[in-house]
LUMZASE-25284 format. One record per atom (N, C-alpha, C): residue in three letters; atom name; x, y, z. Coordinates in Angstrom, 3 decimals. Layout:
<node><resn>ALA</resn><name>CA</name><X>X</X><Y>Y</Y><Z>Z</Z></node>
...
This chain:
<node><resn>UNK</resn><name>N</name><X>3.344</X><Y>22.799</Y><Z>0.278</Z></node>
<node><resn>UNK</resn><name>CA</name><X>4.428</X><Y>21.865</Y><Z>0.423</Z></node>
<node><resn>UNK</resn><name>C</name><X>5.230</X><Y>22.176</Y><Z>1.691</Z></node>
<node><resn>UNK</resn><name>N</name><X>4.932</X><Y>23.210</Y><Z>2.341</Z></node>
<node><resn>UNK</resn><name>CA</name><X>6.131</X><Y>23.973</Y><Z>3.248</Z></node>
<node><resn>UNK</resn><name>C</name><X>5.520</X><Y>23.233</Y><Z>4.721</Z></node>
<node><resn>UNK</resn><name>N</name><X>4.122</X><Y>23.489</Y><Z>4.380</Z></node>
<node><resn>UNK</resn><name>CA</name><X>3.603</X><Y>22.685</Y><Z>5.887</Z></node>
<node><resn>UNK</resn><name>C</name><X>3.432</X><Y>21.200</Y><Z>5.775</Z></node>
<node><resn>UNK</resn><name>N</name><X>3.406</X><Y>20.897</Y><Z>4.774</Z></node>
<node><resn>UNK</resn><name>CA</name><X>3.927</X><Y>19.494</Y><Z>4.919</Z></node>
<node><resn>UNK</resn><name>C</name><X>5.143</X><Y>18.916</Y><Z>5.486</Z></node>
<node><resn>UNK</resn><name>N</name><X>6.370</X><Y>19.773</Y><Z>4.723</Z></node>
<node><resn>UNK</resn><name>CA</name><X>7.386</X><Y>19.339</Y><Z>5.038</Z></node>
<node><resn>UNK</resn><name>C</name><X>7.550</X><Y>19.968</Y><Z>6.880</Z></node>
<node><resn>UNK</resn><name>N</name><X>6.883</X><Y>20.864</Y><Z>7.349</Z></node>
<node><resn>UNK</resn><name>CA</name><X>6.940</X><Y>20.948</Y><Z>9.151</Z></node>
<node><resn>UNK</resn><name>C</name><X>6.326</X><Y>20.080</Y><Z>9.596</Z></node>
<node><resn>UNK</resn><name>N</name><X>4.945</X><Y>19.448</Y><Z>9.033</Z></node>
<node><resn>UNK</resn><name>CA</name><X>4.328</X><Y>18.641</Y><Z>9.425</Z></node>
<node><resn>UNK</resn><name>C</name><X>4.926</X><Y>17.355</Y><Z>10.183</Z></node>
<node><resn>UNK</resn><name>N</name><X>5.456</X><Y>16.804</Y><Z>8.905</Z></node>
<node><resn>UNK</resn><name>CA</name><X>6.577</X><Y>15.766</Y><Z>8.620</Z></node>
<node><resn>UNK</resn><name>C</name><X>7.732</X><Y>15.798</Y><Z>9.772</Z></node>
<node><resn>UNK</resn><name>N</name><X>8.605</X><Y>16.708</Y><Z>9.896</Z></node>
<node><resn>UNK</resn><name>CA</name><X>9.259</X><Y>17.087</Y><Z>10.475</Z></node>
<node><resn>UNK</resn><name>C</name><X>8.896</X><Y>17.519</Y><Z>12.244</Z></node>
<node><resn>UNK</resn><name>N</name><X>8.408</X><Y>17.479</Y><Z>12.528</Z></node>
<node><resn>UNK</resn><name>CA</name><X>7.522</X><Y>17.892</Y><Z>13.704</Z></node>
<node><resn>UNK</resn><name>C</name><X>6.877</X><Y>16.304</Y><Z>13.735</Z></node>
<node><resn>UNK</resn><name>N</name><X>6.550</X><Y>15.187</Y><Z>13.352</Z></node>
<node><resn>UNK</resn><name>CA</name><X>6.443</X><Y>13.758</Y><Z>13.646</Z></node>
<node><resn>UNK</resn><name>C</name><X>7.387</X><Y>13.010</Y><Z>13.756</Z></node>
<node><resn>UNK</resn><name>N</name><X>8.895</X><Y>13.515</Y><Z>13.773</Z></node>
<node><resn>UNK</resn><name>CA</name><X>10.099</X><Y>12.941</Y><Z>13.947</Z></node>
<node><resn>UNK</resn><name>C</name><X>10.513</X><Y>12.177</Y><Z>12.401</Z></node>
<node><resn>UNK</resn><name>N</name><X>10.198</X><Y>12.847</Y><Z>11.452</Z></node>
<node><resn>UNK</resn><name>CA</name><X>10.820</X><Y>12.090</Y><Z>10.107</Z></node>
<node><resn>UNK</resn><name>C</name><X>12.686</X><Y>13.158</Y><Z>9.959</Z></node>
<node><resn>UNK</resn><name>N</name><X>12.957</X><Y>12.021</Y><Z>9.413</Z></node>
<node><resn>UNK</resn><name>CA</name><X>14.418</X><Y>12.481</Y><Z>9.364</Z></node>
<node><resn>UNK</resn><name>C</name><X>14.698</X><Y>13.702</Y><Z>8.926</Z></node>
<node><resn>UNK</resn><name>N</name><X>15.633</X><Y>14.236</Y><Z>8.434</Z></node>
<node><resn>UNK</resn><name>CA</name><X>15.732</X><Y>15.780</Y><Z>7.671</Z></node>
<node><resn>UNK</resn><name>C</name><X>15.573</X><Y>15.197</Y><Z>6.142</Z></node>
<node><resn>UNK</resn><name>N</name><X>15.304</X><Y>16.189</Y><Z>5.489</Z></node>
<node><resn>UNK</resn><name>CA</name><X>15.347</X><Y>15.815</Y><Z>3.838</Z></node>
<node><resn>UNK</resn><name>C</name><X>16.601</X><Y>15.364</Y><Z>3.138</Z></node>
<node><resn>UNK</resn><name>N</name><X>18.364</X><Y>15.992</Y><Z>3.467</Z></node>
<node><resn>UNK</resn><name>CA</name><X>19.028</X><Y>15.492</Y><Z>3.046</Z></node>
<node><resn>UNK</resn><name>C</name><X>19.444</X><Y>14.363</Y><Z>2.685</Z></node>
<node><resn>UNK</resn><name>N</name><X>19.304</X><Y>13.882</Y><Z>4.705</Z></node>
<node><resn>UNK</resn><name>CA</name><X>19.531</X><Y>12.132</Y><Z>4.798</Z></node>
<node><resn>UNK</resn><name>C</name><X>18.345</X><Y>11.473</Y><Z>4.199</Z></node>
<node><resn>UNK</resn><name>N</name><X>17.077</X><Y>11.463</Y><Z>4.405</Z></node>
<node><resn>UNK</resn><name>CA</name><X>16.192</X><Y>10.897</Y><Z>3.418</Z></node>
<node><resn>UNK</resn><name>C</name><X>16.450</X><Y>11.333</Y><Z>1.893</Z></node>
<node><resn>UNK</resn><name>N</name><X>17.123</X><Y>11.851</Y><Z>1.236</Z></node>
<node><resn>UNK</resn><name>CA</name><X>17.140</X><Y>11.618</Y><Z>-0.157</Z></node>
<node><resn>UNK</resn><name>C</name><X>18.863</X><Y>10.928</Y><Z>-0.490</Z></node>
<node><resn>UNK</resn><name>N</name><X>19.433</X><Y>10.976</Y><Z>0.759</Z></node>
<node><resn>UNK</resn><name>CA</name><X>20.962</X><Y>9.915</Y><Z>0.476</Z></node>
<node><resn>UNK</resn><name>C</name><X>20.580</X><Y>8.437</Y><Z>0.655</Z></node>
<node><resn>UNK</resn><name>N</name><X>19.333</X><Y>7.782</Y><Z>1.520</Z></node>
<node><resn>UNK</resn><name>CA</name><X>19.501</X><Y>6.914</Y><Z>1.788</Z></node>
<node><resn>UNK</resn><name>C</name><X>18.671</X><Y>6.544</Y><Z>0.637</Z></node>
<node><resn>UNK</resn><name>N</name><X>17.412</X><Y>7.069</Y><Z>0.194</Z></node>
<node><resn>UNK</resn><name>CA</name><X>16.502</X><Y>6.160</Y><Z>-0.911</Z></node>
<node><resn>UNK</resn><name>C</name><X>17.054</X><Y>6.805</Y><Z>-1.939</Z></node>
<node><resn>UNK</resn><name>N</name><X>17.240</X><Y>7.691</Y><Z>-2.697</Z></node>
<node><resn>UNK</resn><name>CA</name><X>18.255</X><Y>8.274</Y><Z>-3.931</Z></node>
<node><resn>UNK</resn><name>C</name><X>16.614</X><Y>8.837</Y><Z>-4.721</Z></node>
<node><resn>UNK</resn><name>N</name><X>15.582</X><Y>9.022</Y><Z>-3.946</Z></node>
<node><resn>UNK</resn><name>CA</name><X>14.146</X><Y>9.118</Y><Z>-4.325</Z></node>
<node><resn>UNK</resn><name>C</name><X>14.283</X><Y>10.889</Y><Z>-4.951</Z></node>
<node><resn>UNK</resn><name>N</name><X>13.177</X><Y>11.180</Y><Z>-5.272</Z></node>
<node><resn>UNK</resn><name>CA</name><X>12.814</X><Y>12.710</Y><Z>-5.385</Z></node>
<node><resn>UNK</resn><name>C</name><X>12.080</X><Y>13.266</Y><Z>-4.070</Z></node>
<node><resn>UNK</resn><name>N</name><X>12.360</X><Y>14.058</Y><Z>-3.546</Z></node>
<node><resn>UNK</resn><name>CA</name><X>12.099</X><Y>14.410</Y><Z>-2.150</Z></node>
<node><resn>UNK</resn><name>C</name><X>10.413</X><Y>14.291</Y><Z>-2.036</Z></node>
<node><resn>UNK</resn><name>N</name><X>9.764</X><Y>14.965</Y><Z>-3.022</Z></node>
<node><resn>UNK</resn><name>CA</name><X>8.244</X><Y>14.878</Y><Z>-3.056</Z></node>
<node><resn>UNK</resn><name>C</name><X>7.837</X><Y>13.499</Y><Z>-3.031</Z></node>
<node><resn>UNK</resn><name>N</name><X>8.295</X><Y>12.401</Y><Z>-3.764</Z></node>
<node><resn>UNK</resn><name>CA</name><X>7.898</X><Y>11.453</Y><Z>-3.642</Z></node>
<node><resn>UNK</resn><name>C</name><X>8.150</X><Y>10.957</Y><Z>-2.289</Z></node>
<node><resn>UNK</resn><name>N</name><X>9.244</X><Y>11.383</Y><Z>-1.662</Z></node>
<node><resn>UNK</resn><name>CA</name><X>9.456</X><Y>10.121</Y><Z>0.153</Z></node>
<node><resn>UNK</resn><name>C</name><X>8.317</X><Y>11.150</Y><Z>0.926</Z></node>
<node><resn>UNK</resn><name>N</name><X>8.670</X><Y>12.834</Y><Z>0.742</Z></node>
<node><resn>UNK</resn><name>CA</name><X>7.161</X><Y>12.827</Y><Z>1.668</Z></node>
<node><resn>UNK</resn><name>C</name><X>5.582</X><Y>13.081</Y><Z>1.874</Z></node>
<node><resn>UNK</resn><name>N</name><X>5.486</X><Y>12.539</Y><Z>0.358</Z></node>
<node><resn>UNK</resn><name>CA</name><X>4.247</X><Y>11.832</Y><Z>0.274</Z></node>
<node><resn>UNK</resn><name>C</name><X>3.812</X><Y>10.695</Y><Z>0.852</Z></node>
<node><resn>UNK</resn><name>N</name><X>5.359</X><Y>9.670</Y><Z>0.782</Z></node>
<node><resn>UNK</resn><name>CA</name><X>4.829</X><Y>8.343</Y><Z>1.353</Z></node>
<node><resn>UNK</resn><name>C</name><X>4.949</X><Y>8.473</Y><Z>2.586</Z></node>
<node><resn>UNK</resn><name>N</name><X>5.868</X><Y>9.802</Y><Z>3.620</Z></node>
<node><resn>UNK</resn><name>CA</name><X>5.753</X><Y>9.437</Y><Z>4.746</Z></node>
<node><resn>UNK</resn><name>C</name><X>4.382</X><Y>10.101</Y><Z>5.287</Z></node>
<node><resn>UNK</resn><name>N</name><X>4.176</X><Y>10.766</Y><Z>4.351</Z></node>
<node><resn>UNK</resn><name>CA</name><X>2.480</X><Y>11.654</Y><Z>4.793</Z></node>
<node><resn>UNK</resn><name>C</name><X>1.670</X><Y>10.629</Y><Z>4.537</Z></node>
<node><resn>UNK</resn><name>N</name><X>1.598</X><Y>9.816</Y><Z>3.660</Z></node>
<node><resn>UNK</resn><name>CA</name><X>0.585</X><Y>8.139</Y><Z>3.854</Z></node>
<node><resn>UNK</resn><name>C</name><X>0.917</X><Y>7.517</Y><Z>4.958</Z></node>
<node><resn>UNK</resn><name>N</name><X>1.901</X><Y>7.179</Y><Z>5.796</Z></node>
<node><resn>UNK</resn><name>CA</name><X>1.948</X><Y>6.424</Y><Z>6.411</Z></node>
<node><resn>UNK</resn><name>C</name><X>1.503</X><Y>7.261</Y><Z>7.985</Z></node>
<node><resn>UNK</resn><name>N</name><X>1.947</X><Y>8.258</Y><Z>8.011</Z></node>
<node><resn>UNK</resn><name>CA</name><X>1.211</X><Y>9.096</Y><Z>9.008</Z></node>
<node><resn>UNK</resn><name>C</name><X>-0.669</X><Y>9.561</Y><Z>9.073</Z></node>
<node><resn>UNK</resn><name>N</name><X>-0.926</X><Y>9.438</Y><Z>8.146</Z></node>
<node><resn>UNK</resn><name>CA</name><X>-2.256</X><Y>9.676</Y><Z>7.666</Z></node>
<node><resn>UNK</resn><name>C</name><X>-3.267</X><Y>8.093</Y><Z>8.137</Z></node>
<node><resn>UNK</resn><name>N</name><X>-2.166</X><Y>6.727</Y><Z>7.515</Z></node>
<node><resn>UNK</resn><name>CA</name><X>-3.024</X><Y>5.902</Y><Z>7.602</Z></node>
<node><resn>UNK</resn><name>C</name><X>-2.828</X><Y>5.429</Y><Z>9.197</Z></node>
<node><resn>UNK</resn><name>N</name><X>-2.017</X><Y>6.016</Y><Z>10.355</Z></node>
<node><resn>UNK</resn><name>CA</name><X>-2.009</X><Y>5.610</Y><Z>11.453</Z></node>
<node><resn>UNK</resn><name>C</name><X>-2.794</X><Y>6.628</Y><Z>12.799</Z></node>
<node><resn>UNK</resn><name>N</name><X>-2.805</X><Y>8.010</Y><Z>12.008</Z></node>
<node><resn>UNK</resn><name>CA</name><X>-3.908</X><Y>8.755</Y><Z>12.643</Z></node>
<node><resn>UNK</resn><name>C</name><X>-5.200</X><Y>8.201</Y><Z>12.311</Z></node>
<node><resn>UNK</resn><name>N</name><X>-5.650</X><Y>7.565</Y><Z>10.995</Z></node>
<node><resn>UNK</resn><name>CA</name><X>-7.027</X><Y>7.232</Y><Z>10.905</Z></node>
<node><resn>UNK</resn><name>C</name><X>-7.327</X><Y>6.029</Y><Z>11.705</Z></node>
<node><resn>UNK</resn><name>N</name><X>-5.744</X><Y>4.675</Y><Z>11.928</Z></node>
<node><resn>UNK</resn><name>CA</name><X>-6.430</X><Y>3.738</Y><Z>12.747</Z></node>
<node><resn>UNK</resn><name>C</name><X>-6.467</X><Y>3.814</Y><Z>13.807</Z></node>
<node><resn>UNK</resn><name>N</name><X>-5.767</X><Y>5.161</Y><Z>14.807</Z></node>
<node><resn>UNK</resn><name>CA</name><X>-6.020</X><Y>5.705</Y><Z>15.816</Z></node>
<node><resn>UNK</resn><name>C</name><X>-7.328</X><Y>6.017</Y><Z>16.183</Z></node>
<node><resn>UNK</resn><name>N</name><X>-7.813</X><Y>7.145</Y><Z>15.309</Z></node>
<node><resn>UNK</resn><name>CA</name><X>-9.106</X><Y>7.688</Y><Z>15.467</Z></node>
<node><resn>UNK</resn><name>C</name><X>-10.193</X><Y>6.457</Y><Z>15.266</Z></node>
<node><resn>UNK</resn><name>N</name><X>-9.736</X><Y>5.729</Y><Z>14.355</Z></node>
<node><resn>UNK</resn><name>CA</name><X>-11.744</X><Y>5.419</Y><Z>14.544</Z></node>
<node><resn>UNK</resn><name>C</name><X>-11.385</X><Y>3.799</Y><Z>15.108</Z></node>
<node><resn>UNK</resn><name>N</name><X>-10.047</X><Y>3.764</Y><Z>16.360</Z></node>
<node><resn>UNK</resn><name>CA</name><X>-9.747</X><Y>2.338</Y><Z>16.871</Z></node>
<node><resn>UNK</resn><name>C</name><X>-10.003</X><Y>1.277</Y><Z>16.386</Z></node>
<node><resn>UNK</resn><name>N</name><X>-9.475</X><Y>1.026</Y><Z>15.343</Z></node>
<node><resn>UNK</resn><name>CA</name><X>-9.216</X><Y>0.082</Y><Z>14.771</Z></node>
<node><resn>UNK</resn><name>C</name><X>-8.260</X><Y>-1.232</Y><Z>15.310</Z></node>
<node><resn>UNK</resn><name>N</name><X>-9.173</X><Y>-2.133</Y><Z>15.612</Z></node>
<node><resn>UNK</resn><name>CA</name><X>-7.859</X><Y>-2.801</Y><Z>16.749</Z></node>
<node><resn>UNK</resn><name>C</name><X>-6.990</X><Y>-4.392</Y><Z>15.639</Z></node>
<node><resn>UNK</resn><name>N</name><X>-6.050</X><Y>-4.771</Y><Z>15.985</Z></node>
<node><resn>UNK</resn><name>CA</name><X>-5.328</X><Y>-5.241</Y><Z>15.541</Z></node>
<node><resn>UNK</resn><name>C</name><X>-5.588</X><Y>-6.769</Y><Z>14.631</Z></node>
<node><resn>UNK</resn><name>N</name><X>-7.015</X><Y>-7.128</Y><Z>15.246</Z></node>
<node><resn>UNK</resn><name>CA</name><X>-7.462</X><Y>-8.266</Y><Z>14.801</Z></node>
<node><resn>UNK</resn><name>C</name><X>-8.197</X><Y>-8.009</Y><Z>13.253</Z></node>
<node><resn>UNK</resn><name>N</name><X>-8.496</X><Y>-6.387</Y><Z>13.369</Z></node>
<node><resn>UNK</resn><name>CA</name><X>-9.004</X><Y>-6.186</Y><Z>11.833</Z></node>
<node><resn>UNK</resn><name>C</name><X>-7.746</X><Y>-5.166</Y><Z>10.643</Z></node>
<node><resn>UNK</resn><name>N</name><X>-6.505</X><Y>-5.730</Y><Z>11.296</Z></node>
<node><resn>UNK</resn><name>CA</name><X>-5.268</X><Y>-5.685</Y><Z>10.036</Z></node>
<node><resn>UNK</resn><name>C</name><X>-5.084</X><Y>-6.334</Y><Z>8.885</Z></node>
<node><resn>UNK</resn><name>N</name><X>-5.048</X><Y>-5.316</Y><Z>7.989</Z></node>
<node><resn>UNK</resn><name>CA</name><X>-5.181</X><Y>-6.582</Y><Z>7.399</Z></node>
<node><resn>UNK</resn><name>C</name><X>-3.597</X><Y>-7.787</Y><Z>6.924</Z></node>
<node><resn>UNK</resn><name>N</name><X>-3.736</X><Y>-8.766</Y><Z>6.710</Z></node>
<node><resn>UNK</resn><name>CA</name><X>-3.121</X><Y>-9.834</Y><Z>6.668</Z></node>
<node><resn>UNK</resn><name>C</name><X>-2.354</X><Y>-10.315</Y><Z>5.394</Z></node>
<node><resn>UNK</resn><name>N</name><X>-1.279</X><Y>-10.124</Y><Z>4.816</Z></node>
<node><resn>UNK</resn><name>CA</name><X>-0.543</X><Y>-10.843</Y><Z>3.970</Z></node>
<node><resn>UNK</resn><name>C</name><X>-0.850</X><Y>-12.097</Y><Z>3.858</Z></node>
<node><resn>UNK</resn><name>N</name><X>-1.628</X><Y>-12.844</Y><Z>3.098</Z></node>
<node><resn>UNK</resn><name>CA</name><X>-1.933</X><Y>-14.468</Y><Z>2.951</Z></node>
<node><resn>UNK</resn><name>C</name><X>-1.934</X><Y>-14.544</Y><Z>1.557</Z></node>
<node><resn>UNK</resn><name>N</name><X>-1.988</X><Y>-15.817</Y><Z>1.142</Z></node>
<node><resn>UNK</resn><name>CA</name><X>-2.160</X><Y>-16.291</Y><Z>-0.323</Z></node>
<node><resn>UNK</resn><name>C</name><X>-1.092</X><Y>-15.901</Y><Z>-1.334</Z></node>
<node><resn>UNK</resn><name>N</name><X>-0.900</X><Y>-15.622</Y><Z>-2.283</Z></node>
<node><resn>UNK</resn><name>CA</name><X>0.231</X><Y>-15.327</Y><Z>-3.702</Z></node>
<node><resn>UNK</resn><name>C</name><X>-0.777</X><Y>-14.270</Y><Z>-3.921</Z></node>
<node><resn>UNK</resn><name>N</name><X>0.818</X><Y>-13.134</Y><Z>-4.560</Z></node>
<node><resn>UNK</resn><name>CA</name><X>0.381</X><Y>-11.857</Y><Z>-4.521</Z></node>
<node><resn>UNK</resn><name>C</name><X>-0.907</X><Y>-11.214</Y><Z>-4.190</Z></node>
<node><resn>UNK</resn><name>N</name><X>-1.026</X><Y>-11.386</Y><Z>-2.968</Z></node>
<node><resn>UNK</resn><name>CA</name><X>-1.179</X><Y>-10.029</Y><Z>-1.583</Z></node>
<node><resn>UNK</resn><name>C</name><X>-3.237</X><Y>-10.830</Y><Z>-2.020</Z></node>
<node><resn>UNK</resn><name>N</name><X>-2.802</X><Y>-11.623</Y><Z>-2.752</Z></node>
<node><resn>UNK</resn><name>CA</name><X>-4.699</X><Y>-12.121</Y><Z>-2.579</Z></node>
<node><resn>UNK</resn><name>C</name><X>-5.057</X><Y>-13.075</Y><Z>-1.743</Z></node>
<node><resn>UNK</resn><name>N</name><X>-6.333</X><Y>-13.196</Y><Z>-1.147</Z></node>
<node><resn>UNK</resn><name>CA</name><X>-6.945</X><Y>-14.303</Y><Z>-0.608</Z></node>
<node><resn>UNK</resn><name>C</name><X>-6.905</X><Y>-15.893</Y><Z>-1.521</Z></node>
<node><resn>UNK</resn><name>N</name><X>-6.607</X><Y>-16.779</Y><Z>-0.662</Z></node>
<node><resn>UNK</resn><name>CA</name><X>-6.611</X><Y>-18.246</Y><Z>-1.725</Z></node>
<node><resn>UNK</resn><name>C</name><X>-7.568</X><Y>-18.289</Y><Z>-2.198</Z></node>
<node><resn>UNK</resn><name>N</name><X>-8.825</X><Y>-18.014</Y><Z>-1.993</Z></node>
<node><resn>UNK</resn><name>CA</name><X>-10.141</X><Y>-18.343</Y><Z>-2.560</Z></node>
<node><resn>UNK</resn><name>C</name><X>-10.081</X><Y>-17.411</Y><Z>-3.670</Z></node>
<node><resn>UNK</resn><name>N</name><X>-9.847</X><Y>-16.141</Y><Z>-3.487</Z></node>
<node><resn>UNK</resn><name>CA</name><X>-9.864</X><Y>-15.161</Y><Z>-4.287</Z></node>
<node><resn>UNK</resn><name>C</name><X>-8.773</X><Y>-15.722</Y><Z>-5.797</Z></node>
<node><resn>UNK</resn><name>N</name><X>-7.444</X><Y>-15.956</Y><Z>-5.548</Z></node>
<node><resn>UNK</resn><name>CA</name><X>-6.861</X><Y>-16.708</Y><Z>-6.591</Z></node>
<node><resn>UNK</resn><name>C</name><X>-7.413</X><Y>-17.438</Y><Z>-7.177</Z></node>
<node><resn>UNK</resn><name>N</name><X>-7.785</X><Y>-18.406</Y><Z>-6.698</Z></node>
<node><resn>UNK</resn><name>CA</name><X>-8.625</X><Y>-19.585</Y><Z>-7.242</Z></node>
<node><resn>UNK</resn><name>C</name><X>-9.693</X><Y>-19.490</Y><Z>-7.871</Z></node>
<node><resn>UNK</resn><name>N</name><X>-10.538</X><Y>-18.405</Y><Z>-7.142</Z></node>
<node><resn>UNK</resn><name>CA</name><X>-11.820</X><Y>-18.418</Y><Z>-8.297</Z></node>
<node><resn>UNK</resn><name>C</name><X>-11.302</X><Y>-17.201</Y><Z>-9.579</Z></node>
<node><resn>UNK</resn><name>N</name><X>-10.189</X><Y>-16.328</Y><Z>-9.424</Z></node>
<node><resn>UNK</resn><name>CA</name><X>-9.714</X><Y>-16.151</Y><Z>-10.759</Z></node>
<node><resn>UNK</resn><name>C</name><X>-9.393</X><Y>-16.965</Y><Z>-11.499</Z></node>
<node><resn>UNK</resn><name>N</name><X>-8.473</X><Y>-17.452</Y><Z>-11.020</Z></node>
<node><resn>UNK</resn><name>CA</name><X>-7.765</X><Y>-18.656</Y><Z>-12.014</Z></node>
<node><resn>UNK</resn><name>C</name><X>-8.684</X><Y>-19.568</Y><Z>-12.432</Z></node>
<node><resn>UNK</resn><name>N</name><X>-9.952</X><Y>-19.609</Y><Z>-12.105</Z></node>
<node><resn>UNK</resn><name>CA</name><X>-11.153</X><Y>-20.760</Y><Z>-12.420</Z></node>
<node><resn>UNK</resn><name>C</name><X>-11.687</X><Y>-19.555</Y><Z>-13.703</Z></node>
<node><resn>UNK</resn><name>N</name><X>-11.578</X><Y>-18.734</Y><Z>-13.425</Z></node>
<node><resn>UNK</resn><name>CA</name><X>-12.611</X><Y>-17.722</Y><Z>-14.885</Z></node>
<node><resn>UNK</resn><name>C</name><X>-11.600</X><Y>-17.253</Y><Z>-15.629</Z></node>
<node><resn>UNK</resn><name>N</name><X>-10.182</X><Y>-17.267</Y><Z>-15.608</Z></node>
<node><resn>UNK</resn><name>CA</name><X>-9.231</X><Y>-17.011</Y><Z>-16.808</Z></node>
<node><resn>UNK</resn><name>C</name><X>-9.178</X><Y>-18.466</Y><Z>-17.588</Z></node>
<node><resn>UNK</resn><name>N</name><X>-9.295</X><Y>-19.437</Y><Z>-16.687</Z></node>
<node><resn>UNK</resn><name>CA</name><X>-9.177</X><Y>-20.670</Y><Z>-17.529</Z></node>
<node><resn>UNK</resn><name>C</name><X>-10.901</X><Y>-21.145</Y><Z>-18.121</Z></node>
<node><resn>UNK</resn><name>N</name><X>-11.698</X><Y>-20.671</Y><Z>-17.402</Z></node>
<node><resn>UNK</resn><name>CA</name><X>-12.723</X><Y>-20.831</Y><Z>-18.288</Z></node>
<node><resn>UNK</resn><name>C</name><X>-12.819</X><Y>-19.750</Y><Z>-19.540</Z></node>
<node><resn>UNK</resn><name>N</name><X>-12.233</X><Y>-18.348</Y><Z>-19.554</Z></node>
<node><resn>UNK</resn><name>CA</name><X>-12.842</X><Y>-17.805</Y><Z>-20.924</Z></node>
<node><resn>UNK</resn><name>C</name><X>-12.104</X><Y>-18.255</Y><Z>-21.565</Z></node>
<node><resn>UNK</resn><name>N</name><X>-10.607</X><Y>-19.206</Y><Z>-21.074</Z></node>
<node><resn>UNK</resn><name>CA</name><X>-9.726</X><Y>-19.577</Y><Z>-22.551</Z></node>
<node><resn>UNK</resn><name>C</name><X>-10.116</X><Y>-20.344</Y><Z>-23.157</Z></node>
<node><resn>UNK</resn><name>N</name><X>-10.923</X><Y>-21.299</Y><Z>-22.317</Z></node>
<node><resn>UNK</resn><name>CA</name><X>-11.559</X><Y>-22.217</Y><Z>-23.169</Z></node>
<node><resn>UNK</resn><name>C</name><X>-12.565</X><Y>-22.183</Y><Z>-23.828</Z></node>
<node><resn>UNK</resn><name>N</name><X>-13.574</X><Y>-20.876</Y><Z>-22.854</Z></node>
<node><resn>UNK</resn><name>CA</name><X>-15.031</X><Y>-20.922</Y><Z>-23.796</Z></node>
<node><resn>UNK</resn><name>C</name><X>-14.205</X><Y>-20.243</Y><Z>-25.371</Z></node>
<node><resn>UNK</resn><name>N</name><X>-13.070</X><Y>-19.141</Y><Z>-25.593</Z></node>
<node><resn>UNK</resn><name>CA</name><X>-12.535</X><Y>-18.754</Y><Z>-26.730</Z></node>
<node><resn>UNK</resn><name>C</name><X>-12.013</X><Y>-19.747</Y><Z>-27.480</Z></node>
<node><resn>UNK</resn><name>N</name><X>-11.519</X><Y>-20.765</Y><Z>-26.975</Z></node>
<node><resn>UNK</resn><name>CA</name><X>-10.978</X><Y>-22.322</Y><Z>-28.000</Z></node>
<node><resn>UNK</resn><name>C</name><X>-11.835</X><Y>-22.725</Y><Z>-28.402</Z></node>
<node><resn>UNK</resn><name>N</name><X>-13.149</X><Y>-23.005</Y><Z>-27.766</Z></node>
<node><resn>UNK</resn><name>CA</name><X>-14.617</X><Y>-23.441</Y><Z>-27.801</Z></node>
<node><resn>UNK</resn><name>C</name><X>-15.456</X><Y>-23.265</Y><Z>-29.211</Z></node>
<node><resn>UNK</resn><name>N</name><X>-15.101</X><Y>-21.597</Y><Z>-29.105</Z></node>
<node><resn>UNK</resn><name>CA</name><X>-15.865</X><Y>-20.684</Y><Z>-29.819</Z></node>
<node><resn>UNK</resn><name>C</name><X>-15.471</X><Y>-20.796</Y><Z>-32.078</Z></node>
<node><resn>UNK</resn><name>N</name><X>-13.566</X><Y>-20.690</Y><Z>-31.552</Z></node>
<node><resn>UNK</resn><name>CA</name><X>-12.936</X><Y>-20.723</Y><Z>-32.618</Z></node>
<node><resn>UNK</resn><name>C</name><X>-12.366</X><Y>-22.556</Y><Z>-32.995</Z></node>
C-alpha cells in the first residue's frame, strides 16, 4: 500500500487529506480509483491506442441502440413465450 500511495503521489495526485475532505471516501477506495485511471492511460499509451478507437457514450445506459433493442426484443419475447406457455 506504501508504494502505491508514492506511486500515486509522484503522478501528481493530491495529498490524502484533501482527497478524503473533498470525496468524504475511504482513502483505499480513491487510490484505487486513481491507480485505475493511471493504469488505464499507461496501457493506452503503450499499445497507442488512438482516439478514434475510444470508446463512445451512445444509446441509454452506456449500450449500443442495436444492442438495446435486440434486448428488449428477447425480454419481450420470453414474456410472452411464458404467457404463451401458462
Amino acid at each position: 500500500m506504501f508504494t502505491l500511495i508514492l506511486a500515486l503521489l509522484s503522478q501528481g495526485v493530491p495529498s490524502i487529506p484533501s482527497i478524503l475532505s473533498d470525496t468524504g471516501q475511504h482513502a483505499d477506495d480513491v487510490m484505487l480509483q486513481q491507480a485505475d485511471k493511471i493504469d488505464i492511460q499507461w496501457f493506452k499509451m503503450e499499445m497507442r491506442v488512438g482516439p478514434n478507437y475510444m470508446e463512445k457514450r451512445e444509446g441509454i445506459l452506456g449500450m449500443s441502440w442495436a444492442h438495446f433493442f435486440t434486448m428488449s426484443f428477447l425480454v419481450r419475447f420470453f414474456f410472452g413465450a411464458l404467457i404463451a406457455y401458462h
